[in-house]
C-alpha positions in Angstrom: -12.3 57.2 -70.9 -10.5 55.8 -67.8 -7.4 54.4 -67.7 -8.4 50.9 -66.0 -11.3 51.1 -69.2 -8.8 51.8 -71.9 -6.5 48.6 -70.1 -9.3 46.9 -69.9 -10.4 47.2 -73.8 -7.1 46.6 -74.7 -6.8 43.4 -73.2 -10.4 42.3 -73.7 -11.4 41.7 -70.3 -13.4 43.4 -68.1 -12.6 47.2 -66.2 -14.0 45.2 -63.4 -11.1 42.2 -63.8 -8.6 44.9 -63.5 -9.7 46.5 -60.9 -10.1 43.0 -58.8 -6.8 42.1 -60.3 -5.0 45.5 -59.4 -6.5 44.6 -55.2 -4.8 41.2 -55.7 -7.4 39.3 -56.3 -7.2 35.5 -55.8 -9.1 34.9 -58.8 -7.0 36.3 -61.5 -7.2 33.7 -64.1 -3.9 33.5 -66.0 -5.3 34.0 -69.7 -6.4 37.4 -68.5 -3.5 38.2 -66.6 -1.1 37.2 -69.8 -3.5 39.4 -72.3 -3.0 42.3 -69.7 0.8 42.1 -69.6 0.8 42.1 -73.5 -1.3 45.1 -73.6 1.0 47.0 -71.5 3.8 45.7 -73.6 5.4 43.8 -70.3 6.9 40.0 -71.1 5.9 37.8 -68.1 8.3 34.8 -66.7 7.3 32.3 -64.3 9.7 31.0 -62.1 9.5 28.8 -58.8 8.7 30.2 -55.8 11.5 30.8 -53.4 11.6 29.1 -50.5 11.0 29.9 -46.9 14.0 31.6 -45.3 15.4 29.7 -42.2 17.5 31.1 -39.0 18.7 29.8 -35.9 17.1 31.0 -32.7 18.0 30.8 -29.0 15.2 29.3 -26.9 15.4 32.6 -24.8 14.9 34.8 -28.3 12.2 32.8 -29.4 9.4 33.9 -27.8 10.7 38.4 -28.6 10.7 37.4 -32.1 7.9 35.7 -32.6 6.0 38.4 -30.8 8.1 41.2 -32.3 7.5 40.2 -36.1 3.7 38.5 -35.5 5.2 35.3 -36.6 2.4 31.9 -36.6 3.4 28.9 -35.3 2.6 25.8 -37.9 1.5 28.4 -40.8 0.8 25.8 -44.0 3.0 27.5 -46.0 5.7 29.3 -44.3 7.4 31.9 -45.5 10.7 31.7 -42.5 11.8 28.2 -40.4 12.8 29.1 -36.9 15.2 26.4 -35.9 15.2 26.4 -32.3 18.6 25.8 -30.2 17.9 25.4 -26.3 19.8 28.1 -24.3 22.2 25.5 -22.8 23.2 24.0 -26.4 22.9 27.7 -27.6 27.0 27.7 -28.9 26.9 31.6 -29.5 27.8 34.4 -27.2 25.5 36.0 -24.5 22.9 38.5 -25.9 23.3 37.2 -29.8 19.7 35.8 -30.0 20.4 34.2 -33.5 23.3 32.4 -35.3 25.5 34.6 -37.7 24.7 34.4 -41.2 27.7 32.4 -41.9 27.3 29.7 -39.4 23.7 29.0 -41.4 25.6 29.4 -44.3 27.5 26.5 -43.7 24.7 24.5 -41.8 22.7 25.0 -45.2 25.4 23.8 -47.1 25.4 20.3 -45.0 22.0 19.5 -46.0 20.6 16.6 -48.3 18.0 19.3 -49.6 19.4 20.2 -52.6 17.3 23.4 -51.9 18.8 24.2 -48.9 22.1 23.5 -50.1 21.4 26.2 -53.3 20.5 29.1 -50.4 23.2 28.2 -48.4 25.7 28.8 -51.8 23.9 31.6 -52.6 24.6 33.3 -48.9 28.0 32.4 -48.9 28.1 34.1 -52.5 26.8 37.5 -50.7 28.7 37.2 -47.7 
């Protein structure tokens, strides 16, 4: 018997569900996915997404990262917020195309996001 078969048993669902589930599936359905964690003897705990991460980006940089890491403009969910600074506010020395982590840091700390203001913590915390 096949190991996906013997999972699947195990869990009472389908070989086919795990194998779906195992190429990331969209359609997991939650039920399944909890009665395939038990099976394997694995707990599962849910916890909020992270949020996007955010930098600061000279006008001149923008376009070389974006192009460099295939980053999409206006994405619905984004996963990274590119705050733009035009080259003549752009407080930073020549050539440094983003802001050091600390200046962010601090910038995060500022906000009224209480989200923003966590990450910001939490970078000062590594720094």
């Amino acid at each position: 018997m096949q190991v996906r078969q013997q999972l699947a048993d195990a869990a009472g669902v389908s070989r086919r569900w795990v194998s779906l589930c195992e190429k990331g599936h969209p359609g997991a359905e939650i039920g399944n996915l909890m009665r395939v964690a038990r099976a394997l003897g694995m707990a599962v705990r849910f916890e909020p997404a992270p949020g996007p991460d955010e930098a600061y980006v000279s006008e001149s940089a923008l376009a070389r990262i974006a192009a460099s890491h295939h980053i999409e403009e206006r994405s619905e969910r984004p996963n990274l917020i590119l705050r733009v600074i035009a080259d003549a506010d752009w407080p930073f020395p020549d050539g440094a195309g983003a802001a050091p982590l600390a200046v962010a840091a601090v910038d995060l700390l500022e906000s009224d996001d209480e989200r923003a203001r966590r990450a910001g913590a939490e970078i000062l915390g590594r720094l």
